[in-house]
C-alpha positions in Angstrom: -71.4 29.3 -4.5 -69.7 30.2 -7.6 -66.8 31.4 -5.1 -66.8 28.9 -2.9 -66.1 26.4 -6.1 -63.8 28.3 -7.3 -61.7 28.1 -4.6 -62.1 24.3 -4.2 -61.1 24.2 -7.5 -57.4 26.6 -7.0 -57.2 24.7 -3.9 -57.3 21.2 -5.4 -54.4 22.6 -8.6 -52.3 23.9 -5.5 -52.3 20.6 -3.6 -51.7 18.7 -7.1 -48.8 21.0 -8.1 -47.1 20.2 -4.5 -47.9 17.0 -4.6 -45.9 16.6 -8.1 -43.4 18.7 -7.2 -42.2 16.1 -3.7 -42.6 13.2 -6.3 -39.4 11.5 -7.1 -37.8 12.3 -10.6 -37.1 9.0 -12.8 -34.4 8.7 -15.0 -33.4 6.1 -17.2 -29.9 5.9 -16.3 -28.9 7.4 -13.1 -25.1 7.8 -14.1 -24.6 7.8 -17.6 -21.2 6.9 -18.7 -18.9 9.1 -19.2 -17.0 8.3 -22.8 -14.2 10.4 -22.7 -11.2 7.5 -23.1 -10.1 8.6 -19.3 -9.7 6.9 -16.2 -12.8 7.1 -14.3 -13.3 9.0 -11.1 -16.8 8.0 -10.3 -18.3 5.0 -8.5 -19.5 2.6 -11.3 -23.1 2.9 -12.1 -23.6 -0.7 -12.9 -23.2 -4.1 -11.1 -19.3 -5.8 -12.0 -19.8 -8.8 -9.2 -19.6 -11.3 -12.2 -15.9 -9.9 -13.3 -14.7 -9.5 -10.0 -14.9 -12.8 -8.7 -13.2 -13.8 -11.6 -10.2 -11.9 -11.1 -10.5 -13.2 -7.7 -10.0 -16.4 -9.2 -6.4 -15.0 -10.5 -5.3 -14.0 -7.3 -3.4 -16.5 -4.5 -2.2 -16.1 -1.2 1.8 -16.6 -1.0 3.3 -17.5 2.0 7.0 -17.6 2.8 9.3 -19.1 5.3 12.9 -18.9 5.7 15.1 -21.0 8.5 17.7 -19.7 10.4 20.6 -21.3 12.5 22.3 -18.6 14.6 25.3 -18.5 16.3 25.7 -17.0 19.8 28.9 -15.5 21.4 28.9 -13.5 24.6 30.5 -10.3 24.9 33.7 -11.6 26.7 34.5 -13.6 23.7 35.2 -10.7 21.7 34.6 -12.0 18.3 34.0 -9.2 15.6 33.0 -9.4 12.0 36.4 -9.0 10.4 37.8 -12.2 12.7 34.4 -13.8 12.2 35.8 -17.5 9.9 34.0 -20.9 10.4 36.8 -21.7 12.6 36.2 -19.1 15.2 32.1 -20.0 14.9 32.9 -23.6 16.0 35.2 -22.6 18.9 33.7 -19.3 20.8 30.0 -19.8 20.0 28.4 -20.2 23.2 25.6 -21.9 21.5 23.4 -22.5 18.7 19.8 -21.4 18.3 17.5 -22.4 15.2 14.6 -19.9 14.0 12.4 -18.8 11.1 11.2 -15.8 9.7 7.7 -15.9 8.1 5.7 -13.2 5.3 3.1 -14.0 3.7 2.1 -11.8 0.7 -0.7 -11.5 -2.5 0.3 -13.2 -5.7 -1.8 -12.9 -9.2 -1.2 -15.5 -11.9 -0.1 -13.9 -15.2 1.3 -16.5 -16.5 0.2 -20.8 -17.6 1.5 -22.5 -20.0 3.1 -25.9 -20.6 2.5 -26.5 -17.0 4.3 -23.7 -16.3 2.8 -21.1 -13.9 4.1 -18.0 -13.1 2.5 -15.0 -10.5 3.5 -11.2 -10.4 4.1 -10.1 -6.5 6.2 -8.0 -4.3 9.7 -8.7 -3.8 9.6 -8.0 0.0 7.3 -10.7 0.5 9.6 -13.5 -0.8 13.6 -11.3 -0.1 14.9 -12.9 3.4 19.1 -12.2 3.7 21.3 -15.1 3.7 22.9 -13.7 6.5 21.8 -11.4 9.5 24.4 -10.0 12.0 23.0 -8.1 15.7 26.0 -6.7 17.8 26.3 -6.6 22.1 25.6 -2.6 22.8 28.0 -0.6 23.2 28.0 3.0 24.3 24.8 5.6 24.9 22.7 1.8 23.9 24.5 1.9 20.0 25.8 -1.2 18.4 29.4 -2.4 19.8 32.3 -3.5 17.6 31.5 -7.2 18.6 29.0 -9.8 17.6 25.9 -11.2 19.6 24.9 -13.3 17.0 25.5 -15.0 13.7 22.5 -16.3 11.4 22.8 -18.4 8.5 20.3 -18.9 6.1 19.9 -22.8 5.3 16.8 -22.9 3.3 13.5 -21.1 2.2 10.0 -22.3 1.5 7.8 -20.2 -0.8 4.6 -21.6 -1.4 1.2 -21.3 -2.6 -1.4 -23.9 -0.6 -4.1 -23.9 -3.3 -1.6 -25.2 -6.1 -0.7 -28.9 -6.3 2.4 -30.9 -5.3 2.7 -29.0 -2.1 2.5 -25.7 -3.9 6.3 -24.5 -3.8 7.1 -21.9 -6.6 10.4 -20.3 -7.4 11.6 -16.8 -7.2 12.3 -16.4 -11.2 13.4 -13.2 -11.5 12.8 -10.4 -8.6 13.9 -6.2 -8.3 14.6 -5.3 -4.7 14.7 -1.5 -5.6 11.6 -1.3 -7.7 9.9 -4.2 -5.0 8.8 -6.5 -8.0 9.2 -10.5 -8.5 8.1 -13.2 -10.3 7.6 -16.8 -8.7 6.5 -19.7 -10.6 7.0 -23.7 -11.2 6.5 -26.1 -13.3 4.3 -29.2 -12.5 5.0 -32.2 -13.2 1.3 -33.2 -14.1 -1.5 -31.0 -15.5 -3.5 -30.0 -12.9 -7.1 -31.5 -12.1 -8.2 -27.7 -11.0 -7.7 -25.1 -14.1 -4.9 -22.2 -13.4 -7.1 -19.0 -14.0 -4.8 -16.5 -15.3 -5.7 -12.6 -15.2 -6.6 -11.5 -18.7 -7.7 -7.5 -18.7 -5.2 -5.4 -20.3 -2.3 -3.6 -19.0 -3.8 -0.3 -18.4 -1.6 3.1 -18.3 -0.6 4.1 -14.7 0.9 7.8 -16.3 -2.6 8.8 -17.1 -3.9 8.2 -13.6 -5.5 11.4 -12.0 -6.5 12.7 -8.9 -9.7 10.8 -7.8 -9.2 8.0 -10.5 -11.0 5.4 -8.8 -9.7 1.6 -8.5 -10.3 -1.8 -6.9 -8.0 -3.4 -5.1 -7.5 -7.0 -4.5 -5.0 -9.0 -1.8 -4.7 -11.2 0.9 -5.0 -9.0 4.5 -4.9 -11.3 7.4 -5.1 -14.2 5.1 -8.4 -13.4 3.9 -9.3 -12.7 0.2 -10.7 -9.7 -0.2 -11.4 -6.2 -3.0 -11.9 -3.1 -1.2 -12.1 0.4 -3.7 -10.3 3.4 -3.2 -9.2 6.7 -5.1 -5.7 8.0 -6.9 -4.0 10.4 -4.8 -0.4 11.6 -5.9 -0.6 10.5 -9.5 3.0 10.2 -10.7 4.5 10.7 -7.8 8.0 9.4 -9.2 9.6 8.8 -12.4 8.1 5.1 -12.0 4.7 6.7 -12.5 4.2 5.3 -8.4 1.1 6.4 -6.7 -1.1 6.5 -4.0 -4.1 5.4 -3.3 -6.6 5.5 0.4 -7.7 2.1 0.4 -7.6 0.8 3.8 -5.5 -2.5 4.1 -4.1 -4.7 6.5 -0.6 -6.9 6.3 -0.4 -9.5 3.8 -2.8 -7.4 1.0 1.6 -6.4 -0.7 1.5 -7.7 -3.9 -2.5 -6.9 -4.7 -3.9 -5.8 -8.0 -4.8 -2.3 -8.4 -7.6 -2.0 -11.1 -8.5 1.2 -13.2 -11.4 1.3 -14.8 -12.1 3.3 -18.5 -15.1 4.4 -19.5 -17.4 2.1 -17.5 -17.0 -1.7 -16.0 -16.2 -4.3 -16.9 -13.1 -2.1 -18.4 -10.8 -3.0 -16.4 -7.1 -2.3 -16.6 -4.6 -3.5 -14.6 -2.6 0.1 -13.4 -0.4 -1.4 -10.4 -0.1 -3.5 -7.7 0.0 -2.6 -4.0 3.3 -2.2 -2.9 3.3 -0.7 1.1 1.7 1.4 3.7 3.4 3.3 6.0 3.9 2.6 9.7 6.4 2.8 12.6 8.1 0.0 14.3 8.7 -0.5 17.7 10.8 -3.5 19.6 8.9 -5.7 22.2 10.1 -8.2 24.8 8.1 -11.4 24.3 8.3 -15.0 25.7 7.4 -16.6 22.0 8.8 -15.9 18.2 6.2 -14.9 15.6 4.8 -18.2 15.0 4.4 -19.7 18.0 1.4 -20.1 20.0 1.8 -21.2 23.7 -0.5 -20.1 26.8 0.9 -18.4 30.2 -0.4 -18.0 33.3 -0.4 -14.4 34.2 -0.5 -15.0 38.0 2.9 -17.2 37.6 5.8 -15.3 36.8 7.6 -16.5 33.9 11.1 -17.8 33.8 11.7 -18.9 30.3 13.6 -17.1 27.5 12.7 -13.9 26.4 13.2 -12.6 23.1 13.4 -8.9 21.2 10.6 -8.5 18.6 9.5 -6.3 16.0 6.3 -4.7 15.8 4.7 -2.6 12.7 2.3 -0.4 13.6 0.6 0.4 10.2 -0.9 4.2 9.1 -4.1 2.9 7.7 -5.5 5.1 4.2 -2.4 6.0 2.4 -1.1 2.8 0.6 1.5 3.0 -2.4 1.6 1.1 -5.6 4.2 0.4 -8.3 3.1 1.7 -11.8 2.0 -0.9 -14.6 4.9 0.4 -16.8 8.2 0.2 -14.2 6.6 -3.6 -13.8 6.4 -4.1 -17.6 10.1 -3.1 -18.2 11.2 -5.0 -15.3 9.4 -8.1 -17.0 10.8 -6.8 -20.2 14.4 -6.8 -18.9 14.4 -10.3 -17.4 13.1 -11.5 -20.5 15.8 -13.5 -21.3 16.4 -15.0 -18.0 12.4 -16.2 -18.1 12.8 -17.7 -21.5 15.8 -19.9 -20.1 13.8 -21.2 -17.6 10.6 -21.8 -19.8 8.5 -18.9 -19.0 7.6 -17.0 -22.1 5.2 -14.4 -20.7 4.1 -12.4 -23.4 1.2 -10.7 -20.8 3.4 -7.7 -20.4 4.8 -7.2 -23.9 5.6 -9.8 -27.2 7.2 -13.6 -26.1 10.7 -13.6 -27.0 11.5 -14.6 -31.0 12.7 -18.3 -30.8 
């Protein structure tokens, strides 16, 4: 008997000691912060839903359109650049044709002040040529010596549709190389709605690593949205550029990229979204971007047809513009802001008056 308890009693300290051994382990904090001063690589331990949607609050959707009036000559008309005058437009254009080009883009608000409102973005979103020349073909399908077509720029709309008074802003001051601008305007009245401007720090794109993690925020598809991702190629240039695997559609250019040190809520603002790279690839269509009719497939068509452009994106490898090449473009249009009111001292000390 003494045994047989014995045994009972081994056998109840074995089933005890497996049944503590499968029993979850608790910690106090899962993920304890890491407080080493460096851009962090892991996915934040805590909750940050608060501070997000506030910086969602800084960020606007910009949207652009540019009209065009073109002029048309057929081949046998011969007309090339070098003889192209206003003259020779009036008298061998075979006709006129009016168009637009649209973009739409992601905008952040860095800057109110004195009714003044100014937003950091892309300069791609907002840079449509005055002019734009396309030539009949010529041999083996490569441009000919003469022109098909003549477009003029007449005007350009740039506007935000959140803001008041119909929302038009400015191009202030804008780097086609570097892909940075600054829109803004002045209102006449204060608005009812207050301008939320973005106020984390400027962070330090240089000391990005691989796996840094980041939010993003933009505009895709004309919805606002933050995705995450993580630093690849840190430093690829001497802008400090880099890339990052967040997955993003068109219209997100322009978007905040956020680093965060030592922990949320510390963010710091590292870049903003610049591309993705794709392909392009010309389609015969019956409509321009923009338009929106309806066919009848079973009738054949007998309207005009027109040459478009399609960009086929490569989704997870977007690239940004470093928090320092966008501070010393700010920094070198300094002077050109202050003219025109805007004294944004976000990105560095307001000019001495």
């Amino acid at each position: 008997m003494k045994a047989l308890s014995h045994l009972s009693h081994v056998a109840f300290l074995l089933t005890a000691m497996m049944w503590i051994s499968c029993a979850p382990s608790v910690y106090k904090e899962v993920f304890p912060t890491l407080l080493d001063g460096k851009y962090d690589t892991e996915f934040p331990y805590k909750g940050c839903a608060q501070q997000l949607e506030e910086i969602g609050e800084t960020v606007h959707m910009l949207n652009c359109v540019a009209y065009y009036r073109s002029y048309v000559f057929a081949e046998s008309s011969k007309v090339s650049l070098s003889g192209l005058s206003e003259s020779t437009i009036k008298q061998r254009a075979s006709k006129v044709v009016y168009y637009r080009n649209t973009g739409s883009g992601t905008a952040t608000v860095v800057h109110y002040q004195d009714k003044r409102v100014a937003l950091l973005t892309c300069a791609h979103i907002v840079d449509f040529p005055d002019t734009a020349v396309s030539y009949h073909p010529g041999a083996e399908g490569k441009p000919g010596p003469y022109i098909q077509s003549f477009s003029i720029k007449e005007r350009q709309s740039n506007y935000i549709a959140v803001f008041p008074e119909g929302g038009e802003v400015e191009i202030l001051a804008m780097d086609r190389s570097l892909d940075v601008a600054l829109v803004g305007k002045k209102f006449n009245l204060e608005p009812e709605k207050r301008i939320q401007v973005f106020g984390y720090p400027l962070g330090k794109a240089r000391e990005l690593e691989w796996g840094s993690f980041v939010y993003l925020f933009g505009y895709p598809m004309g919805f606002k949205m933050v995705t995450k991702g993580t630093v690849s190629s840190p430093n690829k240039d001497r802008q400090g550029s880099f890339l990052t695997d967040a997955v993003f559609n068109r219209g997100f250019s322009g978007g905040l990229v956020l680093g965060i040190r030592d922990g949320v809520p510390n963010f710091e603002l590292v870049g903003i979204v610049k591309l993705v790279p794709g392909s392009s690839e010309y389609l015969l269509v019956p409509t321009r971007e923009g338009e929106e009719l309806e066919y009848d497939p079973r009738v054949p068509y007998t309207g005009n047809i027109y040459v478009d452009r399609r960009f086929n994106i490569r989704y997870g490898i977007t690239q940004s513009i470093g928090i320092e090449a966008i501070a010393k473009f700010v920094e070198d249009n300094r002077a050109l802001l202050a003219r025109r009111g805007f004294a944004i001292s976000m990105f560095g000390s307001s000019p001495q008056p």
